[in-house]
C-alpha positions as CSV (number, residue, x, y, z in Angstrom):
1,X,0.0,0.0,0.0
2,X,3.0,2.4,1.0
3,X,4.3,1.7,-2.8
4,X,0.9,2.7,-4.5
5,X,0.7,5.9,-2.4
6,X,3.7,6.8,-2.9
7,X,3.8,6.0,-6.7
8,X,0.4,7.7,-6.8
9,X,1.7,10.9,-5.2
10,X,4.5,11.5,-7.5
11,X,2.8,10.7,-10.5
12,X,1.2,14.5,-9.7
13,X,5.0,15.8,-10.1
14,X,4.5,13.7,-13.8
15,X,3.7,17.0,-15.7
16,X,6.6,18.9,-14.5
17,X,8.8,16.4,-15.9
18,X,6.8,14.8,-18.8
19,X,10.0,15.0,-21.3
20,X,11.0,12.0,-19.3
21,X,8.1,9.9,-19.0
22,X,5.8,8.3,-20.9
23,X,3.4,5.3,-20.8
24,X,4.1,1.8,-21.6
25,X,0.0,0.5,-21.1
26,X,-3.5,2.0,-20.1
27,X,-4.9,-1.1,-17.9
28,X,-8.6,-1.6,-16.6
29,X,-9.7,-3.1,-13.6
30,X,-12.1,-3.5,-11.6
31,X,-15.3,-3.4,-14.4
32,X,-17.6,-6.6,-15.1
33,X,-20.0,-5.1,-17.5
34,X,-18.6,-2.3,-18.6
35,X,-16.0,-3.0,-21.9
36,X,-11.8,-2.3,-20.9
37,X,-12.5,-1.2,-25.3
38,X,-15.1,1.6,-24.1
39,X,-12.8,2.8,-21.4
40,X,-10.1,2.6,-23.2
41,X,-11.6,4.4,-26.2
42,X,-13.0,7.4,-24.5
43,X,-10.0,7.7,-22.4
44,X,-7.9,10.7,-23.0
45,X,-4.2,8.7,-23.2
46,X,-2.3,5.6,-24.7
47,X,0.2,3.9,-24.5
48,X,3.4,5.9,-25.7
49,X,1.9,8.9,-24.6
50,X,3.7,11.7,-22.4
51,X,2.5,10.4,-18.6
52,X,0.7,13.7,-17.2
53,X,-1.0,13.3,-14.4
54,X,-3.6,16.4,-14.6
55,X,-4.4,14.4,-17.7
56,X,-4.8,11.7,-16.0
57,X,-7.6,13.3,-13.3
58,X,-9.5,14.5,-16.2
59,X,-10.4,11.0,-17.0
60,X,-10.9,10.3,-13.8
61,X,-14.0,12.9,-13.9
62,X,-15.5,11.9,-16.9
63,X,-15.6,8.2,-15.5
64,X,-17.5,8.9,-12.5
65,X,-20.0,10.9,-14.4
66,X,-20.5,8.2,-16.6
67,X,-24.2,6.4,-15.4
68,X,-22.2,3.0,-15.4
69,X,-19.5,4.0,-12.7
70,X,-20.2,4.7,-9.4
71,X,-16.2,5.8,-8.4
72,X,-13.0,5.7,-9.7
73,X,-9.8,5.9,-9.1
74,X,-5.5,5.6,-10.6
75,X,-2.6,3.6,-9.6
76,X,1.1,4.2,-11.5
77,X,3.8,1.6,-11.2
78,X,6.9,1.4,-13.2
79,X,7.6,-0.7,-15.5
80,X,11.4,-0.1,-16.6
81,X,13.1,2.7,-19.2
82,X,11.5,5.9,-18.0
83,X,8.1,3.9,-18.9
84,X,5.1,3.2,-16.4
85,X,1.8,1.7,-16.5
86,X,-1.4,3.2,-15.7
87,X,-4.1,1.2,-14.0
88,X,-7.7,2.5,-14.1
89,X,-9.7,1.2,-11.3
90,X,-13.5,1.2,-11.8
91,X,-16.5,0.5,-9.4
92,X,-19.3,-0.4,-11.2
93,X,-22.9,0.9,-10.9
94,X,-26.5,-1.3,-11.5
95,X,-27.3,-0.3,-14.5
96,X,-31.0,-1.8,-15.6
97,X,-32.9,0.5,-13.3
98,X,-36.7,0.5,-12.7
99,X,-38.8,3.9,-12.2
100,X,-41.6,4.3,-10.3
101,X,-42.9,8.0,-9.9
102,X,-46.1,8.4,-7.7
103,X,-48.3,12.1,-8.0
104,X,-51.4,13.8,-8.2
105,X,-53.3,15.5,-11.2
106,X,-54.8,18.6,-11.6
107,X,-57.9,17.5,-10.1
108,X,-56.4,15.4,-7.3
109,X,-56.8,12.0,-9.1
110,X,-54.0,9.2,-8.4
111,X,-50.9,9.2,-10.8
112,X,-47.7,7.5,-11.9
113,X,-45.4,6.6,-13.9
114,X,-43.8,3.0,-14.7
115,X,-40.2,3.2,-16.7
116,X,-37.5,0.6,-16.9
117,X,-34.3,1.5,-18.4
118,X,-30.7,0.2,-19.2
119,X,-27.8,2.4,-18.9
120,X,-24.6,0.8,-20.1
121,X,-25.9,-1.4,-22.8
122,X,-23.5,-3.8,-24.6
123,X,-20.9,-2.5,-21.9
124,X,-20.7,0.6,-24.1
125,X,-22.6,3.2,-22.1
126,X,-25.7,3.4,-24.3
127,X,-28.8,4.4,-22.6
128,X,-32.1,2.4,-23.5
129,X,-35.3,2.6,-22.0
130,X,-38.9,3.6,-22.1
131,X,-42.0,4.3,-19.8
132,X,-45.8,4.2,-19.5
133,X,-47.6,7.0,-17.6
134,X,-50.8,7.1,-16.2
135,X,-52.2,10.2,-15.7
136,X,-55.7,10.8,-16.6
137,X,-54.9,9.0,-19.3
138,X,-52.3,6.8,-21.3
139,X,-49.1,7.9,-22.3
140,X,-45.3,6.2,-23.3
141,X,-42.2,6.9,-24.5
142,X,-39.2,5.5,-25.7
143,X,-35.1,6.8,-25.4
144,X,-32.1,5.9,-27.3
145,X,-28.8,7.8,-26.1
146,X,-25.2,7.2,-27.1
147,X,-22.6,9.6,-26.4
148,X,-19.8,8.0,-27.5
149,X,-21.9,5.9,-30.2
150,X,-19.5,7.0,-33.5
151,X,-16.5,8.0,-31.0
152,X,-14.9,9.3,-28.2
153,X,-16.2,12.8,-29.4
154,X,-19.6,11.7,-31.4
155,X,-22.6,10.3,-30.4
156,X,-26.7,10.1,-31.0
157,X,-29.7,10.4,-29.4
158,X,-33.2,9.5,-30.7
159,X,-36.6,9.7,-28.6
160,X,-40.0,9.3,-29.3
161,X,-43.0,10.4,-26.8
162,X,-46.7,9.9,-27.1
163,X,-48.0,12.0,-23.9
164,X,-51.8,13.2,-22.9
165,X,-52.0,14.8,-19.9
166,X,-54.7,17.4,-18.7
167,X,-53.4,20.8,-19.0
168,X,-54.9,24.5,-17.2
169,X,-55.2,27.5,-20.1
170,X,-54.8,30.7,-18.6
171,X,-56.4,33.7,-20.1
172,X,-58.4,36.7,-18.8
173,X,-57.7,35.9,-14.9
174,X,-60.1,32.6,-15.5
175,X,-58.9,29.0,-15.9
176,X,-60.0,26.3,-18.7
177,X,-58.6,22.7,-18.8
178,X,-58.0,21.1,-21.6
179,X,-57.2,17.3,-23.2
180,X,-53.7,18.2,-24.3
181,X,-51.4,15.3,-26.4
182,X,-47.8,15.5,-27.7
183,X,-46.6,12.9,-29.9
184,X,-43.3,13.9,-31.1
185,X,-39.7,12.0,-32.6
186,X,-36.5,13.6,-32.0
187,X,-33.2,13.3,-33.3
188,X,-30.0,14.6,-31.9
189,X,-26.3,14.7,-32.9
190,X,-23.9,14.8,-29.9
191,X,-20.5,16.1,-29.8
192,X,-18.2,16.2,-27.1
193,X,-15.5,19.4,-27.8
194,X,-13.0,18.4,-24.5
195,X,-13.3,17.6,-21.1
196,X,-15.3,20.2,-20.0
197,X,-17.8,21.5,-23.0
198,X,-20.4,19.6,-25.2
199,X,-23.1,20.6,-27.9
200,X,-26.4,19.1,-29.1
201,X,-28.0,19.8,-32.3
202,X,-31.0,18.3,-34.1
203,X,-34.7,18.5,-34.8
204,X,-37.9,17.3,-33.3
205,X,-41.0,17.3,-35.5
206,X,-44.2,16.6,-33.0
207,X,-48.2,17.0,-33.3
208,X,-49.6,18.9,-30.2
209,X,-53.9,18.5,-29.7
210,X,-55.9,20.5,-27.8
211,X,-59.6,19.5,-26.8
212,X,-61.5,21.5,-24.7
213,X,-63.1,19.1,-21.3
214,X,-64.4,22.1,-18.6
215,X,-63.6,25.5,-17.5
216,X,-64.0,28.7,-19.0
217,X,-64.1,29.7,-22.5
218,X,-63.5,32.9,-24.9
219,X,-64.5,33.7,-28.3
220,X,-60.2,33.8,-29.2
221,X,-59.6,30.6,-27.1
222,X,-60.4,27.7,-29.6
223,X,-61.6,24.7,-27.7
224,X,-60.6,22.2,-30.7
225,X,-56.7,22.9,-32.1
226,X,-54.7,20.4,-33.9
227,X,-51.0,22.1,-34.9
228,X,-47.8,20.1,-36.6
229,X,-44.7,21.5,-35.8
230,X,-41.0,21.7,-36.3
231,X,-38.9,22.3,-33.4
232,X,-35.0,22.7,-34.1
233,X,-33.0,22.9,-31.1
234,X,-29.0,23.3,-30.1
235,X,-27.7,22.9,-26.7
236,X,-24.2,23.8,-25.1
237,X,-23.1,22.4,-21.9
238,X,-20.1,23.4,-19.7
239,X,-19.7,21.0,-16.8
240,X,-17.1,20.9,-14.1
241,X,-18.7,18.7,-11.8
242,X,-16.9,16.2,-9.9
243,X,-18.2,13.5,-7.9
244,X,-17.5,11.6,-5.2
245,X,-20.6,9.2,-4.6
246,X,-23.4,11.0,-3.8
247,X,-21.7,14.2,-3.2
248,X,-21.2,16.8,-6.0
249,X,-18.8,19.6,-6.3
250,X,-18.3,22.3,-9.0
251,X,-19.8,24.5,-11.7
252,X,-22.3,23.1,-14.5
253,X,-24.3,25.8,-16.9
254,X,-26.7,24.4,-19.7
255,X,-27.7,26.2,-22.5
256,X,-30.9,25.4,-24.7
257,X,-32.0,27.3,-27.4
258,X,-34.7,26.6,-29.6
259,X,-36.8,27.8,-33.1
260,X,-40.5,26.3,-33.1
261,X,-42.5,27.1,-36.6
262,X,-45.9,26.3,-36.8
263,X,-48.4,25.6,-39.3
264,X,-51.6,27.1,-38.0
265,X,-51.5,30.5,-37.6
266,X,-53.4,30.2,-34.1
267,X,-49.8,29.4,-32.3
268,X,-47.3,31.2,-34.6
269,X,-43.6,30.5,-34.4
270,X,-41.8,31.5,-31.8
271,X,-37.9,31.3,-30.0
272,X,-37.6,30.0,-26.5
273,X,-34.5,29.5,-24.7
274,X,-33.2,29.1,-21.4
275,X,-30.0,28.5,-19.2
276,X,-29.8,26.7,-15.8
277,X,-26.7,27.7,-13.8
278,X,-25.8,24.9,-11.3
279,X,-23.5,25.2,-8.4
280,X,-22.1,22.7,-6.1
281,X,-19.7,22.8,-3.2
282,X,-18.9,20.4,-0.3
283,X,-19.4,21.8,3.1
284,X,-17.2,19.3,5.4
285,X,-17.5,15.4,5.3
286,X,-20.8,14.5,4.9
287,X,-22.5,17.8,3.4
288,X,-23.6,19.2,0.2
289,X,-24.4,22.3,-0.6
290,X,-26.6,22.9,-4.0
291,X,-27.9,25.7,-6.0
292,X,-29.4,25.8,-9.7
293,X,-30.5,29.2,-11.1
294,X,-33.0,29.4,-14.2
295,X,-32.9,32.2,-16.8
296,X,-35.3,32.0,-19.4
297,X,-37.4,34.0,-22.1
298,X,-39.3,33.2,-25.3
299,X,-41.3,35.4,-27.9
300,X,-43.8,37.1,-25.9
301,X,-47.0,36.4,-27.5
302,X,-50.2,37.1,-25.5
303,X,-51.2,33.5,-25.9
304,X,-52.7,31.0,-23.0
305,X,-50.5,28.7,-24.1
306,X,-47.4,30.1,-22.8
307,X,-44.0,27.7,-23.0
308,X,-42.8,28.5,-19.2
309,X,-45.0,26.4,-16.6
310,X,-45.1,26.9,-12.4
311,X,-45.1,23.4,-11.9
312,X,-44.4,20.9,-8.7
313,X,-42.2,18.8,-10.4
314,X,-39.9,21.1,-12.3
315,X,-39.1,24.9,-10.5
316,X,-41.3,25.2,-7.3
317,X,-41.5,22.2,-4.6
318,X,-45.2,22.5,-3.2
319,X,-46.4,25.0,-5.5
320,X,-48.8,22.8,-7.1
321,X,-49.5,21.0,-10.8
322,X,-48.9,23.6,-13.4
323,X,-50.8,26.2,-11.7
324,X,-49.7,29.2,-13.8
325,X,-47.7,30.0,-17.3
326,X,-45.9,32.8,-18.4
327,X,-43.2,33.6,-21.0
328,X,-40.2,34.2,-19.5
329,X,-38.9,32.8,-16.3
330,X,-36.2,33.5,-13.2
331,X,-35.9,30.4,-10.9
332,X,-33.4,29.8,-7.3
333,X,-33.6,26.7,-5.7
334,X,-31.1,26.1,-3.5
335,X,-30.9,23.5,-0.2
336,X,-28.1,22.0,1.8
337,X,-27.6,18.2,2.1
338,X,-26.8,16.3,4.9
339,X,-25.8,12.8,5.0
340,X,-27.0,11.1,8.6
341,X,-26.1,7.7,7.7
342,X,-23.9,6.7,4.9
343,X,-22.6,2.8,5.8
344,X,-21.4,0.1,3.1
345,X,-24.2,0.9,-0.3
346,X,-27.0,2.9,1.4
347,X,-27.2,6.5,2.7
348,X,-30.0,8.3,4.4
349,X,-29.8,12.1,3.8
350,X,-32.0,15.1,4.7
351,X,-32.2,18.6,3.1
352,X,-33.7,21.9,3.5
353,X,-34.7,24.2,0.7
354,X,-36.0,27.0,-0.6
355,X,-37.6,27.3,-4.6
356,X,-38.3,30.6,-5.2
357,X,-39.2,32.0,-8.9
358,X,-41.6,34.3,-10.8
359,X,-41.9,35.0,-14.5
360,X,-43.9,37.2,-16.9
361,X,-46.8,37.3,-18.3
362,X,-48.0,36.3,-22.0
363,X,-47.8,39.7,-23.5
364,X,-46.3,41.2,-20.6
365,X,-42.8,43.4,-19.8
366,X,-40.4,43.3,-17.9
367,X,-41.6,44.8,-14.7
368,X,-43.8,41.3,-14.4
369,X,-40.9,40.1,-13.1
370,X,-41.3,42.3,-10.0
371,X,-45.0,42.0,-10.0
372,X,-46.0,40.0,-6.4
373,X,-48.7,38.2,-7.8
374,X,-45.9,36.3,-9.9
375,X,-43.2,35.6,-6.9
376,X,-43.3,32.3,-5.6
377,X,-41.1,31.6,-2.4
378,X,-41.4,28.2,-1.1
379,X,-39.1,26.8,1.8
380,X,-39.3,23.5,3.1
381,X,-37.6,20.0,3.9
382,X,-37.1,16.4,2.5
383,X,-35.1,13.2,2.8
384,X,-33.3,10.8,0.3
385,X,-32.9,7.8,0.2
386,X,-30.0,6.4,-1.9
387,X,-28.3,3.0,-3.0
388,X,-24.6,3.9,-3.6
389,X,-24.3,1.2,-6.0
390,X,-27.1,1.7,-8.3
391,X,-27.2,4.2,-10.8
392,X,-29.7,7.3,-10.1
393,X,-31.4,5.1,-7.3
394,X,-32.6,7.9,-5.1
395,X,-35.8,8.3,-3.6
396,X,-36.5,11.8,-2.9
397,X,-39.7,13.2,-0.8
398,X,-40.2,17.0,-0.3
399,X,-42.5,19.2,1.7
400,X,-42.7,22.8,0.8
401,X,-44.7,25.6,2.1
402,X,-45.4,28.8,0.3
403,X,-44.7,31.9,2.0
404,X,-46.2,34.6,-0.6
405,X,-49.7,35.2,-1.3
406,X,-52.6,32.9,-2.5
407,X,-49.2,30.1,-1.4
408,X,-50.5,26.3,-1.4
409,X,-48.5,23.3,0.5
410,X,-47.9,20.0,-0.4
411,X,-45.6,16.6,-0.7
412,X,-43.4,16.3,-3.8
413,X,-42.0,12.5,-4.5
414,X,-39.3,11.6,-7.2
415,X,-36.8,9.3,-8.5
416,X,-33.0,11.4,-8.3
417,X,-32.0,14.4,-7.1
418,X,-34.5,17.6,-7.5
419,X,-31.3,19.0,-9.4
């Protein structure tokens, strides 16, 4: 053990002397399912390469953001001449992971959501999977996502969604509800630039259908509208996370921008785009500090159906089941993990948050933005349960309590982290 320590601590003095150097043979241990090729293929050196050891801890980041690896680690041992070899050592995750997400619907019926999907397919780190969703009525998808499909810098996703869900229309200070379905194929070229930056590009061509069930209605509100679309769509990601289990350190911003044309004049084409700011930092040994800001604005039409939803399960913990829309958007959420029992492959953590947001109207300004009737503020706490060993397998519940007016309460449940 004294040998791989110390061999490990003066492979970080590598760089300073990398003329001298070099490697005789990348090695993989430590994986089952997961392909020594794969590894070997997306890692960033090779045999005869200049040994550098900040290299080196660049791999070792992309490998535990990979779904497949739970943690991993480098050893360096000589192996004569100037030469050494590298040893990757890799913990595996469970891959073929089971979703069950548990909710209520607008009008407080029972609702879920059944999935099932496999994460390192063919050892390779292709993502496959699917799920059926009940909620109101019938809906399913299916998910195809490969990274590293073409190489170590290329990769493709393709998804296909059939979803009917009952959505609110906001319009004139009064409420209708609507039969809403999306059935939509996507197709998305992946390219990794380095380490740390990434871009997605591609098109989505979906059918959305509208049909009117109760509420109230409006001369300019139609209560039949079918629309086929074309959605193109780019998205730049700079991530700088590091892990270490279920604690996250670091800097992440995604970027999505997006061109939707239309071919009914009812919903005319419009831009939307958006960029979520995340922020992590560990506070001692067993805490986790977390923070995601949301910046977002599309074309303001004065439209009820508005792209930027207040919704339960994506800005506002308690807030309710889409209970308002608007089109542009400013979201915090920020809590503080604490881990009270992490032993062997299971750890039971607790948080407190606070979600706080508000956006602008359809047709609105700025100064919506500021408007109290549109400020959210919801604090509140949660727990997590998590297998170490199983990839994504958290079970989050969250209670949050509005503070500002006309504030609801309520139980939030979820498979992963909120963000």
């Amino acid at each position: 053990m004294n040998k791989i320590i110390f061999f490990f601590l003066f492979g970080i003095c590598f760089n300073s002397f990398s003329q001298d150097y070099r490697i005789a043979d990348l090695k993989i241990q430590g994986n089952k399912r997961l392909k020594a090729s794969f590894v070997k293929k997306i890692a960033s050196i090779n045999a005869g390469d200049v040994l550098d050891s900040l290299v080196i801890e660049e791999d070792m980041k992309l490998l535990k953001r990979l779904p497949s690896i739970s943690h991993a680690y480098y050893q360096v041992f000589p192996s004569g001449d100037n030469q050494y070899n590298v040893f990757y050592n890799i913990e595996e995750n469970f891959t073929l992971i089971p979703s069950a997400n548990i909710y209520t619907t607008d009008n407080d019926e029972f609702a879920y959501r059944l999935g099932l999907y496999e994460f390192n397919l063919f050892g390779r780190n292709i993502a496959i999977g699917g799920f059926y969703q009940k909620d109101i009525y019938d809906s399913y998808a299916f998910n195809f996502r490969a990274p590293f499909l073409f190489s170590r810098h290329w990769g493709l996703a393709v998804n296909y969604q059939d979803l009917t869900t009952q959505e609110p229309v906001f319009f004139d200070d009064t409420i209708s509800n609507y039969k809403y379905n999306n059935e939509s194929i996507e197709i998305l070229g992946l390219f990794r630039l380095n380490f740390n930056n990434k871009f997605e590009f591609g098109i989505n061509y979906f059918v959305e259908d509208y049909s009117y069930k109760f509420g109230a209605t409006s001369p300019i509100v139609p209560r039949e509208l079918n629309v086929h679309k074309w959605l193109v769509k780019s998205i730049y990601e700079y991530n700088n996370l590091d892990y270490f289990y279920q604690y996250v350190s670091g800097f992440r911003s995604i970027a999505n921008l997006q061109y939707v044309t239309s071919m009914n004049a009812m919903l005319p084409d419009f831009f939307i785009g958006w960029n979520d700011f995340l922020y992590y930092k560990r506070v001692g040994e067993r805490g986790n500090w977390a923070n995601r800001v949301r910046l977002g604005l599309s074309t303001n039409d004065e439209t009820p159906f508005a792209p930027f939803s207040v919704d339960n399960n994506l800005n506002i913990r308690g807030v309710g089941n889409t209970i308002d829309r608007g089109t542009g958007a400013i979201v915090l959420n920020t809590e503080y993990r604490y881990s009270l029992y992490d032993k062997n492959w299971f750890v039971l953590q607790v948080n407190a948050f606070i979600d706080a947001g508000t956006w602008r109207n359809p047709g609105g300004d700025f100064d919506d933005f500021t408007d109290m009737d549109n400020v959210k503020v919801y604090p509140g706490l949660g727990l997590r349960f998590i297998h170490k060993k199983i990839y994504n397998a958290i079970f989050r519940i969250d209670y949050g309590y509005g503070l500002t007016q006309d504030s609801s309460k309520g139980f939030v449940f979820g498979i992963g982290q909120y963000f």
